[in-house]
C-alpha positions, 0 to 999 in steps of 0.5 A: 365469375367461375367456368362451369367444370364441364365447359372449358372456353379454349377447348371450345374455341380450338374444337368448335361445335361441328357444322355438317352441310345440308343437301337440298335443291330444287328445279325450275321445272320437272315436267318437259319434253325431250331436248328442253334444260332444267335449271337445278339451284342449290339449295344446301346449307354449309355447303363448300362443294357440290357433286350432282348426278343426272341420271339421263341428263346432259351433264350426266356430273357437274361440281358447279352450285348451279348448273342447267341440264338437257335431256333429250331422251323421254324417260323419268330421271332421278337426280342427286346432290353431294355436298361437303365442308372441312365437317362432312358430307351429306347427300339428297337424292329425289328419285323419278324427280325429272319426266321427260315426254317426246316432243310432239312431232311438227305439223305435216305441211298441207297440200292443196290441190290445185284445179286445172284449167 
């Protein structure tokens, strides 16, 4: 069984195909009110690191795959994800992704009043 002229199996084995890395993530939730924490998942394929920006968030970077983020100031957020290996890098940026609302303020306690005596 003869090569074909246009493959050559060393060359494939010593420069395989490149595999790029592909940026993607989700959250649990993308509507909450101030001082709540998202929980953002990786969700990259061929990914060997991570750099997230939360714009407005706390972390405002994180290299962890997973990480939760709190924002404690109402606003719309948007998040993005790095991802790289030995081939390359690839970003996913979700604009106005996160809507924080102020937290409703607490209840006023009630006064009653009291009848004399």
């Amino acid at each position: 069984m003869a090569c074909s002229p246009d493959t050559n199996p060393v060359e494939q084995l010593i420069n395989p195909d490149p595999v790029l890395p592909t940026a993607d993530f989700s959250a649990d939730i993308t509507a909450l009110e101030t001082g709540a924490s998202v929980n953002f998942a990786d969700d990259s394929e061929h990914a060997t690191s991570h750099e997230w920006t939360f714009e407005g968030g706390d972390p405002a970077i994180s290299f962890t795959e997973n990480v939760q983020v709190t924002y404690e100031t109402a606003g719309t957020y948007s998040v993005s994800l790095k991802v790289t290996n030995d081939d390359g890098t690839d970003t996913e940026t979700k604009v106005d992704f996160i809507t924080v609302t102020d937290a409703p303020a607490p209840p006023l306690p009630s006064f009653q009043e009291i009848p004399p005596h």
